[in-house]
C-alpha positions as CSV (number, residue, x, y, z in Angstrom):
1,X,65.9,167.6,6.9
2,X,66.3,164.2,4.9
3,X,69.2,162.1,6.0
4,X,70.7,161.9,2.5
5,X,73.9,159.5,1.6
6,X,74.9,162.5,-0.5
7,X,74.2,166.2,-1.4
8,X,73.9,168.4,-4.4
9,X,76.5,170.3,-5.1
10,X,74.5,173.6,-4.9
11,X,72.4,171.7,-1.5
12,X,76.2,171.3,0.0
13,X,76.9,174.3,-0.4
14,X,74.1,176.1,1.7
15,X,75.3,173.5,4.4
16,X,78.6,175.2,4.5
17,X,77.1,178.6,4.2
18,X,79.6,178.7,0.9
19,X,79.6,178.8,-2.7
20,X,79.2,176.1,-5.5
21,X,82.3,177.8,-6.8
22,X,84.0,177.0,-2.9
23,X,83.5,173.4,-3.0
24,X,84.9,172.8,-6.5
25,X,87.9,174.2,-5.5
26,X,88.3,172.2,-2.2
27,X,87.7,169.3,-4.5
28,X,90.7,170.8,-6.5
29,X,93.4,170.3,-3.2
30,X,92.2,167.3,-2.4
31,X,90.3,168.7,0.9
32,X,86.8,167.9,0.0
33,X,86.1,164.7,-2.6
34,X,83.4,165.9,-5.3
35,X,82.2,162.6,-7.0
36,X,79.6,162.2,-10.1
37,X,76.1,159.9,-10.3
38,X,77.0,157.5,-12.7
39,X,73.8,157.5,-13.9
40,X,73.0,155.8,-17.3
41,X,76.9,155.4,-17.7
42,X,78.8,152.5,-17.2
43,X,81.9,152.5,-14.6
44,X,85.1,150.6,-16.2
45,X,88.0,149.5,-14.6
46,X,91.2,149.6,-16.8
47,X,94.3,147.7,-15.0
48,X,97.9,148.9,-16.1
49,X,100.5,147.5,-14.7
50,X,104.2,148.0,-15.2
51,X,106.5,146.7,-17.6
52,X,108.3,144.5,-15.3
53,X,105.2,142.9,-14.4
54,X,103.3,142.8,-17.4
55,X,104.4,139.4,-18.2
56,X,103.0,137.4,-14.9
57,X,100.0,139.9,-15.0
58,X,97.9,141.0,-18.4
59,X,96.6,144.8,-18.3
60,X,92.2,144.2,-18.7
61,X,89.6,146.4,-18.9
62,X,86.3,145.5,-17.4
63,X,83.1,146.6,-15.8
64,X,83.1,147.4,-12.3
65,X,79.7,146.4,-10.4
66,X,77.1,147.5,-12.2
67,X,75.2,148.7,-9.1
68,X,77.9,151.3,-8.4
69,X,76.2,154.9,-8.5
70,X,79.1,157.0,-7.3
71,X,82.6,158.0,-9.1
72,X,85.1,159.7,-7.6
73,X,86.7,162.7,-9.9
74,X,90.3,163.9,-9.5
75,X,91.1,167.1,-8.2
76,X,93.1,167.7,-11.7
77,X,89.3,167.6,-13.3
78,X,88.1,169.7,-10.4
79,X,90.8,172.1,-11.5
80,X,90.1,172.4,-15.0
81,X,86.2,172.9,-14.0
82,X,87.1,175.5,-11.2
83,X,88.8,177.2,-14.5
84,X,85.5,177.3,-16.1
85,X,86.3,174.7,-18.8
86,X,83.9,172.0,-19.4
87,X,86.7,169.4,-19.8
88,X,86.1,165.6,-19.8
89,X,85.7,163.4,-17.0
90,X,89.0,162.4,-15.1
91,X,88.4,159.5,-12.4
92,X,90.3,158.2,-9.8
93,X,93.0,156.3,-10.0
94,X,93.8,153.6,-7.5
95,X,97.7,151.8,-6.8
96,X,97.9,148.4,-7.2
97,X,100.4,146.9,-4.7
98,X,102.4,143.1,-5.1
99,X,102.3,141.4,-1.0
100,X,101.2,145.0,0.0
101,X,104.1,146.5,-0.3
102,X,105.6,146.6,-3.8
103,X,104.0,149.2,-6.5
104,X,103.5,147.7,-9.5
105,X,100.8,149.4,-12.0
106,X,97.4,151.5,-11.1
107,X,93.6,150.9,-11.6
108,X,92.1,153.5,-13.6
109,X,88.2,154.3,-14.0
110,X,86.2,155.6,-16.8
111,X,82.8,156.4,-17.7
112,X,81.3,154.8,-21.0
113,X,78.2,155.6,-22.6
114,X,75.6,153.0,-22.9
115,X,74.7,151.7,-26.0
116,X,78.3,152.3,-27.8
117,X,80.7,150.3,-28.9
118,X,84.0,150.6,-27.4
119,X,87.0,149.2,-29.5
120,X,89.6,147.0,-27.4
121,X,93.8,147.4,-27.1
122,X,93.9,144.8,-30.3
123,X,91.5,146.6,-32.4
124,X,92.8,150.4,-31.6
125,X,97.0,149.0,-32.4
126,X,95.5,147.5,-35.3
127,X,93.4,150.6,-36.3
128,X,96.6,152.9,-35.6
129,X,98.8,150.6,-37.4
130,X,97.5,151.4,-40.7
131,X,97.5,155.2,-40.1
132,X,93.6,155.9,-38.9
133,X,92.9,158.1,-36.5
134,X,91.4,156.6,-33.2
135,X,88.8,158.9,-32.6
136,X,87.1,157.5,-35.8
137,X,86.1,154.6,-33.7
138,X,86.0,155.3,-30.4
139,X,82.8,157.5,-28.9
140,X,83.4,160.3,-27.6
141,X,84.2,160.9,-24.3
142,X,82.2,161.8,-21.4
143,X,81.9,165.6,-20.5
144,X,81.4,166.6,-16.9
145,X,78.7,168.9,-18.2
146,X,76.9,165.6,-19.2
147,X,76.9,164.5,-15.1
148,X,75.5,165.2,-11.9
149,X,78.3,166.8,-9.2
150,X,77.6,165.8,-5.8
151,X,79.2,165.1,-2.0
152,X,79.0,162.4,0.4
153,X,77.4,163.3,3.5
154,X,79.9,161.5,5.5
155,X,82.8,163.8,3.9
156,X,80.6,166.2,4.1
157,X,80.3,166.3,8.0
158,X,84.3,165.1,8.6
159,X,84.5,169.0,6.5
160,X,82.3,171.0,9.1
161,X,83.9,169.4,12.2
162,X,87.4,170.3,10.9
163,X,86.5,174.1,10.6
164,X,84.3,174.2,13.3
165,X,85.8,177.1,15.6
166,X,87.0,176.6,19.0
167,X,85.5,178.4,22.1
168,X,86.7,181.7,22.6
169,X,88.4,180.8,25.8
170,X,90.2,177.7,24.6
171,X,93.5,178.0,24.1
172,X,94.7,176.2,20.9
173,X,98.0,176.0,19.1
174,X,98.5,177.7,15.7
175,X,96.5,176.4,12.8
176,X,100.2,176.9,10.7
177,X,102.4,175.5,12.9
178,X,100.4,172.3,14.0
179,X,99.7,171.7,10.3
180,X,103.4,171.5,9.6
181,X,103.7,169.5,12.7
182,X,101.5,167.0,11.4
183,X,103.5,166.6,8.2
184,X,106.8,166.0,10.5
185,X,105.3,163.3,12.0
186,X,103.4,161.7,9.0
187,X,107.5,162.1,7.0
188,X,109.2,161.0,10.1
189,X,106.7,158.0,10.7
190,X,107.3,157.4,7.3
191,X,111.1,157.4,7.4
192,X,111.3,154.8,10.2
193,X,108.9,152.6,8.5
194,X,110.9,152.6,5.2
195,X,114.0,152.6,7.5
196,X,113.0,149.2,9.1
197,X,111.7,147.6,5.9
198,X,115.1,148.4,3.3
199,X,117.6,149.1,6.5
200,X,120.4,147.9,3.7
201,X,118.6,150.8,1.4
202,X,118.7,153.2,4.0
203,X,122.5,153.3,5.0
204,X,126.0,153.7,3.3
205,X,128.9,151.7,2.9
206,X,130.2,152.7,6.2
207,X,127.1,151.1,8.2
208,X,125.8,155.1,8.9
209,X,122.4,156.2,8.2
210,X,121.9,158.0,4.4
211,X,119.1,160.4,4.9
212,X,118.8,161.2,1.5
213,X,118.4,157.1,0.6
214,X,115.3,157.5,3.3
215,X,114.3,160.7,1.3
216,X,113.8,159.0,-2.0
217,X,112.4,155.8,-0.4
218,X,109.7,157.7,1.2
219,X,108.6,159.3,-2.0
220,X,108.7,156.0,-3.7
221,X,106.9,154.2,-1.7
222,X,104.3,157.6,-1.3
223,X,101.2,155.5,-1.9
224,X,102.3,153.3,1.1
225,X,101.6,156.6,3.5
226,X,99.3,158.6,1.2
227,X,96.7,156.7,-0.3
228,X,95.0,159.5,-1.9
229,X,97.9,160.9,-4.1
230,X,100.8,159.2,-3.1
231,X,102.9,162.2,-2.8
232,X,104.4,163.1,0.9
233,X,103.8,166.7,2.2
234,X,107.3,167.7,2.1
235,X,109.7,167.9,-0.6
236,X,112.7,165.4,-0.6
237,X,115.4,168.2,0.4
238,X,113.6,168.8,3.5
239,X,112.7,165.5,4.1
240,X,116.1,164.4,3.5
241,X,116.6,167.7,6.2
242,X,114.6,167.0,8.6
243,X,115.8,162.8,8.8
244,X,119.0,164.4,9.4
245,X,118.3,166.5,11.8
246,X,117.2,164.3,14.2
247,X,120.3,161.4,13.4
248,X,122.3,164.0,14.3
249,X,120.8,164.2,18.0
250,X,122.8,161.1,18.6
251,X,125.7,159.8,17.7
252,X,125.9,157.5,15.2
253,X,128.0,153.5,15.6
254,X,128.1,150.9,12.8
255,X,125.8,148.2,13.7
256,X,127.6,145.3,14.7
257,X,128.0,142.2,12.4
């Protein structure tokens, strides 16, 4: 066989021994990425960054290399195709951090179609502010339909050696229960770094440690620990549950001045 940088969808499939249908909807939980051959299309990058910031920085749109041949869709697209609806193409969307640490707006791709002309922010307020519609000037968008589905070979074998089955005589733990040990530690790892970076966030008046300050913390700063989504794998309550659980262990003095 070819050594290939990616596969087919239908090609990665019979590497699996699965479905086309199986790997759209591993693209849809964010297990397997399922990117598109950008083709003829051009790749734009569209920065938006939050209103607090928007006055030091100035949200741009602009062409990403033009040698780029792979975009990344979003499991929310992969969802809507898994449903059987030929819905337009959803990119990925990438955090934009201030000093590496402070989120403050996202980068999000898009495909355009060559040979179009794509109004910009002034044009499409001005167009709106006299009561058009913007579709009347904007092309219309890219389907997924229109594009060419394929995987990385790389992700491609990270997927087989995750699932490849023990020996019959190893002993192994639980798939469950070392899956949700995993998410401890990634929360809890997560909780003592947020814990160390805002310790004056992170504890009440009294000097004692507020596990439910960690709790929110950790979800806000989710793209911090979870690059692809930015969401943690627990819910705040048990986050919040689990933080305290382990305070409680020991007993708790207010640090001293």
């Amino acid at each position: 066989m070819i050594a290939r940088e990616h596969y087919p969808l239908e090609k990665a499939a019979k590497i699996l021994n699965c479905s086309v249908d199986d790997l759209i909807y591993l693209g849809s939980i964010g297990t397997l990425k399922v990117y598109i051959l950008t083709g003829s299309f051009r790749l734009k990058a569209h920065s938006v960054y939050s209103c607090e910031f928007r006055k030091k920085y100035q949200d741009q749109t602009y062409e990403v290399f033009p040698h780029t041949r792979y975009a990344q869709l979003m499991p929310a697209c992969l969802a809507r195709i898994e449903a059987h609806q030929d819905t337009d193409v959803i990119l990925e969307r990438k955090p934009i951090f201030f000093d590496e640490e402070q989120l403050i707006g996202y980068f999000h791709y898009s495909l355009r179609r060559e040979d179009y002309f794509y109004p910009d922010f002034e044009m499409l307020t001005e167009w709106l502010r006299n009561g058009r519609n913007i579709d009347d000037i904007t092309p219309p968008p890219v389907k997924v339909s229109e594009c060419k589905m394929v995987v990385m070979a790389n992700d491609l074998e990270r997927y087989q050696q995750s699932t490849i089955e023990p020996a019959k005589n190893q002993v192994t733990p639980n798939g469950h229960k070392e899956r949700h040990a995993k998410n401890r530690e990634e929360v809890l790892g997560a909780a003592l770094s947020v814990l160390a970076a805002w310790p004056e966030k992170c504890r009440y008046s009294n000097g004692k440690i507020n596990a439910s300050a960690i709790a929110e913390l950790v979800i806000e700063k989710g793209y911090q620990f979870w690059h692809e989504n930015g969401e943690p794998p627990l819910k705040k309550d048990k986050i919040s549950r689990l933080v305290s659980d382990w305070i409680g262990k020991v007993k708790q003095y207010k640090p001293v001045e």
